[in-house]
C-alpha positions in Angstrom: -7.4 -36.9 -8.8 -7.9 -36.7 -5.1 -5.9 -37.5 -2.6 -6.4 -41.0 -1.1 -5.9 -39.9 2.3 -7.4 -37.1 4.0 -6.9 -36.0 7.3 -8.1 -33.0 7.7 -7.0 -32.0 11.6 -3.6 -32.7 10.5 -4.3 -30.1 7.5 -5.6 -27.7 9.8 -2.4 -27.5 12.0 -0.2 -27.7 8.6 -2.1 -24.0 7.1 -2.4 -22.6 10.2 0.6 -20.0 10.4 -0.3 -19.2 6.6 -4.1 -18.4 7.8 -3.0 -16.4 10.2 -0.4 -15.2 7.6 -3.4 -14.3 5.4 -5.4 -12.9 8.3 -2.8 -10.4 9.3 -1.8 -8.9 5.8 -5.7 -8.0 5.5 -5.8 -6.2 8.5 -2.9 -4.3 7.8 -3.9 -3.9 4.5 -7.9 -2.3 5.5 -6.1 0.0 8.4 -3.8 1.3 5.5 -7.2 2.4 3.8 -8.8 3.3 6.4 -5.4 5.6 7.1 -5.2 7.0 3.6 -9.3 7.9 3.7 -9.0 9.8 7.1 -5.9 11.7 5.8 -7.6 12.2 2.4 -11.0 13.7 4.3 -9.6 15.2 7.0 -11.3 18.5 6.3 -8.3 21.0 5.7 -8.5 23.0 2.4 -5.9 22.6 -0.1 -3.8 25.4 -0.7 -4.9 28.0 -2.8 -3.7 27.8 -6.5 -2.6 31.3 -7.0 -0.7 31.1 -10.7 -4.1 29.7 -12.1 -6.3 32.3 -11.1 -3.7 35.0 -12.4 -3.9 37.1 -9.1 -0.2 36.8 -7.9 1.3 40.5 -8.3 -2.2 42.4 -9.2 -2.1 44.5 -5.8 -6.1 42.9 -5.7 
């Protein structure tokens, strides 16, 4: 069933602050991304592995 009486500028003003609501959490949401993708490429090399390659204590 629909409603039998629409008024849709009153809606509007009703769902604003959760539009905006919406609006905000998105934003913060795509800079968190965008803050974990610089941080993962930020070009530094990850530390060396040394007990995989088996050349801790060689004198290599």
């Amino acid at each position: 069933m629909s409603a039998p009486d629409t008024n849709t500028d009153r809606q509007r003003r009703r769902h604003r602050g959760a539009i905006w609501g919406i609006i905000i959490a998105v934003l913060i949401g795509l800079g968190a991304i965008g803050l974990m993708t610089l941080d993962a490429t930020d070009g530094e090399e990850p530390p060396a592995d040394t007990a995989a390659t088996g050349s801790e204590g060689t004198g290599n």
